[in-house]
Backbone as a ProteinNet text record, in pm:
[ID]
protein_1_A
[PRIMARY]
XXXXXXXXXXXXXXXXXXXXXXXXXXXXXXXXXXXXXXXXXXXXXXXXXXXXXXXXXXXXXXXXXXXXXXXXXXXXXXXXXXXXXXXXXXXXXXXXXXXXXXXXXXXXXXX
[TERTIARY]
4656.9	4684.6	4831.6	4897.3	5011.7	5094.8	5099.2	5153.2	5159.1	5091.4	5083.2	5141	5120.1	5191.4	5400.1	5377.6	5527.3	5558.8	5501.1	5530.2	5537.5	5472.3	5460.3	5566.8	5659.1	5746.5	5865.7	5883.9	5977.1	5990.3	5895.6	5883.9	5953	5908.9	5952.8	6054.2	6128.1	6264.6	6411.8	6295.4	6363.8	6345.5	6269.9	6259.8	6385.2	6407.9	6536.9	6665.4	6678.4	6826.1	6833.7	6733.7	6761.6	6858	6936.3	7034.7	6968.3	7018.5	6968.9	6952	7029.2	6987	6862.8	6770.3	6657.4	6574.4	6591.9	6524.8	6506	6392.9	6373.4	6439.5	6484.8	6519.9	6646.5	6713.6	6814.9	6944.3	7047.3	7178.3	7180.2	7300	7318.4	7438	7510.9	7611.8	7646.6	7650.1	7701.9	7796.4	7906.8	8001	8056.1	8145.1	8193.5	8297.4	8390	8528.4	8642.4	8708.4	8803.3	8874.2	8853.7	8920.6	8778.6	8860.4	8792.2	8680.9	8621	8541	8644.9	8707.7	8799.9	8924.7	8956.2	9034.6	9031.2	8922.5	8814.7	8811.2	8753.1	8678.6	8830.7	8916.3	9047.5	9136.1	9067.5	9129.8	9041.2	8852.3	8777	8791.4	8783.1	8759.4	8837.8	8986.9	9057.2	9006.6	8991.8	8969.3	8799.4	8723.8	8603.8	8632.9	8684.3	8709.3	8787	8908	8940.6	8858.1	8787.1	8637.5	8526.7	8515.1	8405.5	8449.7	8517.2	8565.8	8488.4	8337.9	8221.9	8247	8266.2	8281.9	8284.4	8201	8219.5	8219.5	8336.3	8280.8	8272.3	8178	8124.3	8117.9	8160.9	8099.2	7944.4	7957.1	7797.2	7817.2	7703.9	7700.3	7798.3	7843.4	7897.9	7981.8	8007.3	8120.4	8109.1	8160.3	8167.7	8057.7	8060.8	7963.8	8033.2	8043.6	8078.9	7996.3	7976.6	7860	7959	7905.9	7966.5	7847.3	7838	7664.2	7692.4	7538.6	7518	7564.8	7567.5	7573.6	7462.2	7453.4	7293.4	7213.2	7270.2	7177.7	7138	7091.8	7157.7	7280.3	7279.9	7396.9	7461.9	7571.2	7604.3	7697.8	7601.1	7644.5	7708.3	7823.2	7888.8	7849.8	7792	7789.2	7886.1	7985.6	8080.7	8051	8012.9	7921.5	8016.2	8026.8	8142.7	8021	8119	8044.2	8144.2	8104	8146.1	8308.6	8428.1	8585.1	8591.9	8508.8	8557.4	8423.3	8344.4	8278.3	8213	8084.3	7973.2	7981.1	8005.8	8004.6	7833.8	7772.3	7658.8	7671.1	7679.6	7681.9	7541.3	7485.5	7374.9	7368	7332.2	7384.9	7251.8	7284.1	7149.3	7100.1	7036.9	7002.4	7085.4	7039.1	7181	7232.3	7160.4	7251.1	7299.7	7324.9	7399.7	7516.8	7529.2	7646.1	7742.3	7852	7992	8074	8110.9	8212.8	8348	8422.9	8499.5	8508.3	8346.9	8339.1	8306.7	8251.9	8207.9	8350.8	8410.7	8558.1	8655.3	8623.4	8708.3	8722.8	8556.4	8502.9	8561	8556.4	8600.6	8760.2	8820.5	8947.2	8979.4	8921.7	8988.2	8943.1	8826.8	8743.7	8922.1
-3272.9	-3150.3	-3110.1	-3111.5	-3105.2	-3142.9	-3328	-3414.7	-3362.7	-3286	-3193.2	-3129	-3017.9	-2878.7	-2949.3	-3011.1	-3091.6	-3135.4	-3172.2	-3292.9	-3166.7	-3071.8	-2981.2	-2869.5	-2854.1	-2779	-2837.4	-3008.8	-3085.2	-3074.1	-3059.6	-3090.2	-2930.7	-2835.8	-2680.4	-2691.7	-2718.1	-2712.8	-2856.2	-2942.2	-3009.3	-2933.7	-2869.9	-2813.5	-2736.9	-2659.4	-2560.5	-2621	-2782.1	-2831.3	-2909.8	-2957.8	-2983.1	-2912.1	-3002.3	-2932.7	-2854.7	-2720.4	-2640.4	-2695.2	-2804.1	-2817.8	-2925.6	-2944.9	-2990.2	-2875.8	-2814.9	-2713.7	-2587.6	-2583.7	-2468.1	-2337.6	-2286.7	-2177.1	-2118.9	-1976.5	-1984.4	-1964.8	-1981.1	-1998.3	-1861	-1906.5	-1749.9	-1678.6	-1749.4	-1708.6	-1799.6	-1716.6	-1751.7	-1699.4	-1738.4	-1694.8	-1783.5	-1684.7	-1824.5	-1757.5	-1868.6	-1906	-1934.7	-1865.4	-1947.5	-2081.8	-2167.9	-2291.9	-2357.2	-2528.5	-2641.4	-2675	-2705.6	-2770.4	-2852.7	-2937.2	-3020.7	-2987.9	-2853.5	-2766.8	-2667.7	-2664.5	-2556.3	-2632.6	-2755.2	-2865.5	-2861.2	-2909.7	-2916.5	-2805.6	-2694.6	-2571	-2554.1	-2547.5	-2534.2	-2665.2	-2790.6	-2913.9	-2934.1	-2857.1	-2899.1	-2781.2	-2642.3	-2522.9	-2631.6	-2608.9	-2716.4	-2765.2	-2903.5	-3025.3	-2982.4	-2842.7	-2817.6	-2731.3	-2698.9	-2585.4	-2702.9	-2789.4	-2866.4	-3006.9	-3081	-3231.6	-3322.7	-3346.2	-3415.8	-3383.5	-3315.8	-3268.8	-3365.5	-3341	-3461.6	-3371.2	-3416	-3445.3	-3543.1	-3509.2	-3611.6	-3561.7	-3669.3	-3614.8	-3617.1	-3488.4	-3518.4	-3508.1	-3516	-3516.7	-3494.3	-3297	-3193.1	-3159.8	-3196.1	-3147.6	-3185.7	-3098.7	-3153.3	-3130.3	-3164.7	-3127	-3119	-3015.3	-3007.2	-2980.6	-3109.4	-3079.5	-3058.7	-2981.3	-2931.2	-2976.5	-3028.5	-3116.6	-2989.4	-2933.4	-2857.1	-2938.4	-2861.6	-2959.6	-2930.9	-2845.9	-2730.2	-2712.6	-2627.8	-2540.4	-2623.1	-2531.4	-2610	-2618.2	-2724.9	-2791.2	-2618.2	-2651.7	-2593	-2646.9	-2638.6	-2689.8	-2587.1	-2665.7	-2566.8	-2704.6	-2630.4	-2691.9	-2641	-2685.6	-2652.9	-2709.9	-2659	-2718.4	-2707.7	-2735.1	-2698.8	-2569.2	-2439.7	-2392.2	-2299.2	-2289.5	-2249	-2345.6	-2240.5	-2268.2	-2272.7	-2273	-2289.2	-2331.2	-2316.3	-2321.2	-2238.4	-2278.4	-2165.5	-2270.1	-2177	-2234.8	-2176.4	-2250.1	-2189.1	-2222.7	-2200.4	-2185.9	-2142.4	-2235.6	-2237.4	-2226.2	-2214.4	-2154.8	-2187	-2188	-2206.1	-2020.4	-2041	-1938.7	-1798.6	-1674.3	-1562	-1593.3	-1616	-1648.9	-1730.3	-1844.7	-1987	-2017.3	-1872.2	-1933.1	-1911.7	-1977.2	-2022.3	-1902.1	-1827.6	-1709	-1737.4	-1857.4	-1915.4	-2015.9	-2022.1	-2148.8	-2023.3	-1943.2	-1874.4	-1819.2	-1767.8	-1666.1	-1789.8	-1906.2	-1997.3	-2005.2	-2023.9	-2034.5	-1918.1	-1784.7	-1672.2	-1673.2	-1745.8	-1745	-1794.8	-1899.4	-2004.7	-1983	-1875.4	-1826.1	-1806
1009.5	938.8	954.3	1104	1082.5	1024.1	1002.2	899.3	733.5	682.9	607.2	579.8	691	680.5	658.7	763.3	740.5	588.8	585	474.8	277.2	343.2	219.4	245.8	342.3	383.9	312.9	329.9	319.6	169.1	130	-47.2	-114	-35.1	-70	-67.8	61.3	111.3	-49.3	-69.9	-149	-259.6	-326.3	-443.8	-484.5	-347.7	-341.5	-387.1	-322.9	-333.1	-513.6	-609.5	-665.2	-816.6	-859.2	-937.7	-1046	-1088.4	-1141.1	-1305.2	-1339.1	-1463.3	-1507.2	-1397.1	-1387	-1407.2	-1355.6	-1307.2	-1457.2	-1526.4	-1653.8	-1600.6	-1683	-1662.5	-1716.2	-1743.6	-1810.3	-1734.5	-1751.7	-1666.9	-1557.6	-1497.2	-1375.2	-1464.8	-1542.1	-1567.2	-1715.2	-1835.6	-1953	-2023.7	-2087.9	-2164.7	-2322	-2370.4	-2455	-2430.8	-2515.5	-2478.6	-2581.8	-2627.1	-2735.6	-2750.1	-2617.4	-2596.2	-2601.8	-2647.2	-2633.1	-2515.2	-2483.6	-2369.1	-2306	-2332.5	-2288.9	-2209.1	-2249.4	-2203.1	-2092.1	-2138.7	-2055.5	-1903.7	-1904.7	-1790.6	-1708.9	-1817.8	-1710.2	-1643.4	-1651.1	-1618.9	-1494.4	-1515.5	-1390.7	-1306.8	-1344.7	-1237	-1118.3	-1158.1	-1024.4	-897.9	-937.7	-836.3	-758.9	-869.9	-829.3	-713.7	-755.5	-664.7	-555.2	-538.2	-399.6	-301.8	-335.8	-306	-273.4	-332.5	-293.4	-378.9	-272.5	-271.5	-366.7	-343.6	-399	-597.4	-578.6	-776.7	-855.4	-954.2	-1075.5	-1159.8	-1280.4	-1417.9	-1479.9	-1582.2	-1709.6	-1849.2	-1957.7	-2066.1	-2150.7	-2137.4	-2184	-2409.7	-2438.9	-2605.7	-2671.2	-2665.2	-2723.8	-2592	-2522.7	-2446.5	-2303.8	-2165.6	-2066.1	-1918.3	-1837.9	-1699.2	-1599.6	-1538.4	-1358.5	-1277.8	-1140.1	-1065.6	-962.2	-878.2	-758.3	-664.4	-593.1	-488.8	-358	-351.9	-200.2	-103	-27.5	152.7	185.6	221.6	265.9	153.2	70	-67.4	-202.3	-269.5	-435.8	-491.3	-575.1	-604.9	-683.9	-795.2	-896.3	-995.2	-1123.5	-1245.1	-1327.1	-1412.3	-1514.8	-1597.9	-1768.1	-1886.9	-1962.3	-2020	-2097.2	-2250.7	-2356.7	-2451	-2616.9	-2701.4	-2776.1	-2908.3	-2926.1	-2997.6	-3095.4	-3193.2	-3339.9	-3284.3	-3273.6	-3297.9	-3112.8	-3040	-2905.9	-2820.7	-2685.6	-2623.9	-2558.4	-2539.6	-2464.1	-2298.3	-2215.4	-2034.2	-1968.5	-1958.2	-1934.5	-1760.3	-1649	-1501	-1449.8	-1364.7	-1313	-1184.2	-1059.6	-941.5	-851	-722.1	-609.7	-616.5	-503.7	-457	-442.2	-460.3	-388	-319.9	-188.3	-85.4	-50.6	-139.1	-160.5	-252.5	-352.8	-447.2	-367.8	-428.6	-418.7	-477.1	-417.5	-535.3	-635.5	-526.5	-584.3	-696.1	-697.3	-852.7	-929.9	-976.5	-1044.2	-1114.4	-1001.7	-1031.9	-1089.3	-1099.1	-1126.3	-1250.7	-1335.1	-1439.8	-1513.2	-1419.9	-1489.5	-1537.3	-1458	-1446.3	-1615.6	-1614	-1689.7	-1851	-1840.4	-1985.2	-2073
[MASK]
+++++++++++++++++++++++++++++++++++++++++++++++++++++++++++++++++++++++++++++++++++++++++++++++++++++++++++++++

């Protein structure tokens, strides 16, 4: 029974860390933007990547992805997506007590 109780803790505890864009649900943080996605990515990726080393981007379909990977928490994704004459940034986030202030304010920065 204990093997259990363990083993169903482990699964909770993983539920928490996976990246939010697995995960249904709607962003923590959305905007649009008068610039490109492309423009956009290269304005947030570098603050990103000095805040949290691990950072990727990629291109996805319609525009770009920044993963920022937890150490501890959930990850945090920015979708940078191309819409009408500029882009919608949709930002997805761990837990309250896990976001990052400085990715968020980064994103804000660069709107």
């Amino acid at each position: 029974m204990r093997t259990w109780s363990v083993a169903l803790a482990g699964l909770l505890l993983a539920g928490c860390s996976l990246p939010a864009s697995l995960v249904p649900g709607e962003p923590n943080y959305s905007k649009v933007s008068d610039k490109p996605p492309k423009e956009l990515a290269a304005c947030v990726f570098p603050v990103w990547q000095r805040e949290v080393p691990k950072t990727t981007q990629v291109s996805i379909s319609n525009g770009m992805r920044i993963h920022a990977p937890g150490v501890i928490t959930a990850d945090e994704i920015l979708d940078i997506v191309k819409y009408k004459d500029g882009s919608r940034v949709s930002l997805y986030e761990g837990p309250p007590w896990a976001k990052t202030t400085v990715l968020r304010n980064a994103v804000r920065d660069c709107l």
